[in-house]
C-alpha positions in Angstrom: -8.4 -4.5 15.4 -6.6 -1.8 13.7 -4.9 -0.2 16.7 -4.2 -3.9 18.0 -2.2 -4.9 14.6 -0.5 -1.1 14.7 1.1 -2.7 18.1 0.6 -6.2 17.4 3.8 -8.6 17.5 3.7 -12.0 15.5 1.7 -13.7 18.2 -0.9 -11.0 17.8 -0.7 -11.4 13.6 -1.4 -15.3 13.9 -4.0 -15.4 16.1 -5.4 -12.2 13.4 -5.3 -14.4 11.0 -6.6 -17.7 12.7 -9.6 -15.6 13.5 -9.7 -15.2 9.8 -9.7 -18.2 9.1 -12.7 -18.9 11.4 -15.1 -16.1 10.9 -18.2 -16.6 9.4 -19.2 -13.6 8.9 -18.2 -11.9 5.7 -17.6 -8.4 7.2 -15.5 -10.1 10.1 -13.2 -11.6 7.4 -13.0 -7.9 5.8 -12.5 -6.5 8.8 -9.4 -8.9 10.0 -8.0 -8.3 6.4 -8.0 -4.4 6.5 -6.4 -4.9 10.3 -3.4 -7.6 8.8 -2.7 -4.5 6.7 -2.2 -1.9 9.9 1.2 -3.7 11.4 3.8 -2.0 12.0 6.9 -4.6 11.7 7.7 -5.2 8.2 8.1 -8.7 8.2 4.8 -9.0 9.4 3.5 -6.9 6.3 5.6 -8.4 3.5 3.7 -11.8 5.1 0.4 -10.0 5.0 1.3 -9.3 1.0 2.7 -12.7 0.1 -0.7 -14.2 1.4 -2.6 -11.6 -0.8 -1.8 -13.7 -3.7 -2.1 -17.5 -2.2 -5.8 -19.1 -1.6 -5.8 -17.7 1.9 -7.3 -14.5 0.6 -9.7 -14.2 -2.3 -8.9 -12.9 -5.5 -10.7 -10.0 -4.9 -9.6 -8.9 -2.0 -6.3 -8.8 -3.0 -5.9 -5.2 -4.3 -7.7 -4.1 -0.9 -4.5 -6.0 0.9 -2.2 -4.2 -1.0 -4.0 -0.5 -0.6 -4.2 -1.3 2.9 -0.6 -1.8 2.9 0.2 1.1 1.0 -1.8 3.3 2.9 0.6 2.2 5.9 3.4 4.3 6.2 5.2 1.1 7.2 3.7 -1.0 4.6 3.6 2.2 1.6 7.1 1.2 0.2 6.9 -2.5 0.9 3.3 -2.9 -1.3 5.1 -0.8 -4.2 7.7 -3.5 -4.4 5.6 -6.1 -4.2 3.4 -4.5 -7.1 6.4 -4.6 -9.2 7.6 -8.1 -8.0 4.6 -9.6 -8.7 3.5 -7.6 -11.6 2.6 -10.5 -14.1 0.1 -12.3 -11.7 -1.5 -9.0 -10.5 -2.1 -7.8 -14.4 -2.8 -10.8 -15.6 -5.4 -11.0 -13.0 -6.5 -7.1 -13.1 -5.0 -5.8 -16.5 -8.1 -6.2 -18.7 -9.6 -3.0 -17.2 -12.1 -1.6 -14.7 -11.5 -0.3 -11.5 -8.8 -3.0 -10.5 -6.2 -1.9 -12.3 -6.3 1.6 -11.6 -6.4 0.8 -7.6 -3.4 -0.7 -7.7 -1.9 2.3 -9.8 -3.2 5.1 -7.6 -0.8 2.9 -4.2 1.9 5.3 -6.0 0.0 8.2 -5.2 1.4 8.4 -1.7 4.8 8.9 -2.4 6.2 11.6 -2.0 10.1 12.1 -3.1 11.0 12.6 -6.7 13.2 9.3 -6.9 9.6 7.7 -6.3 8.7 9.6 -9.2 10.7 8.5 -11.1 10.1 5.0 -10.4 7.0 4.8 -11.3 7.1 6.5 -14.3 9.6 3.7 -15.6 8.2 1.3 -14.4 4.7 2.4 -15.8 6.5 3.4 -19.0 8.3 -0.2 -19.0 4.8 -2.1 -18.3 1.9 0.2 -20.0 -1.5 -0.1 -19.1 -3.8 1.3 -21.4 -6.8 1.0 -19.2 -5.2 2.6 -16.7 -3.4 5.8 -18.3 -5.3 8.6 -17.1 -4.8 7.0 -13.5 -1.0 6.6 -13.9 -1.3 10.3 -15.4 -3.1 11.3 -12.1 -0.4 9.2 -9.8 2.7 11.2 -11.2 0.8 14.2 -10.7 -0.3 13.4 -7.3 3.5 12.4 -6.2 4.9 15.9 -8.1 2.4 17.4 -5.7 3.8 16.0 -2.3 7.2 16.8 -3.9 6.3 20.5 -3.5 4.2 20.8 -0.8 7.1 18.9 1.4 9.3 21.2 -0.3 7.4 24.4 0.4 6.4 22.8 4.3 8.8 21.1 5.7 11.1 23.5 7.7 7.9 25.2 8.6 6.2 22.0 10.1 9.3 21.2 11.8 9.5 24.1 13.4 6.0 24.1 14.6 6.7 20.2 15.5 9.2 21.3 17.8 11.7 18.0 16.1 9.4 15.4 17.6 9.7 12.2 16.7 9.3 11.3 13.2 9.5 15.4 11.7 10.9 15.5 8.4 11.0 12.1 7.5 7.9 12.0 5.4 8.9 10.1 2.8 
């Protein structure tokens, strides 16, 4: 499913999600929902994240959607927007605590340039979530981390990469 949605066009992404709608299985549905998260085009993805928030996907399963999206280097920037777009409804549904809340802090974890950085930190220092400090701590660390590595890496890798497709553009 995943390597169909990383290809997939928006014929592919409907009937994805009409088998969604259909399963009956509960690990069918999971499994359709992780794959909606794998596409490549991003209209397809913000779709995928608008969804995560109507009654076409449980309020549970939204914070998978938008990991699954981050997690996508197509999707990683796209699901940080959305976070902050939609930041009222997703805290006012996760906010209280628990494990929630600090999934959807560690999607900044990925990023990896230190406008990112900075980003989240104001907009983490502009929205606080006390039950998710040590988490938001553990992002901006994370992200200060992929700063240096890149920075310490990247003429090395691509070198070795031989300027393939893709090399030094891993933001």
């Amino acid at each position: 499913l995943g390597l169909a949605a990383k290809r997939g066009d928006g014929s592919t992404y409907d009937s994805m999600w009409d088998l969604r709608k259909r399963a009956t299985m509960e690990e069918e549905k999971v499994r359709l929902l992780g794959a909606l998260g794998s596409f490549e085009r991003p209209e397809l993805l913000e779709e995928t994240l608008r969804r995560s928030l109507s009654d076409e996907v449980r309020v549970h399963e939204t914070i998978n959607v938008l990991a699954t999206v981050a997690s996508n280097r197509s999707g990683r920037d796209l699901a940080w927007e959305f976070l902050k777009d939609n930041w009222g409804e997703l805290y006012r549904r996760y906010g209280d605590g628990g494990f929630g809340v600090m999934r959807l802090v560690s999607i900044t974890s990925r990023f990896t340039t230190p406008e990112k950085r900075e980003d989240v930190e104001r907009f983490f220092k502009d929205n606080p979530v006390p039950a998710a400090e040590r988490t938001i701590r553990q992002s901006l660390e994370r992200i200060s981390l992929n700063i240096a590595w890149l920075e310490r890496n990247r003429d090395g890798l691509a070198e070795w990469f031989g300027g393939k497709r893709g090399v030094g553009n891993w933001s």
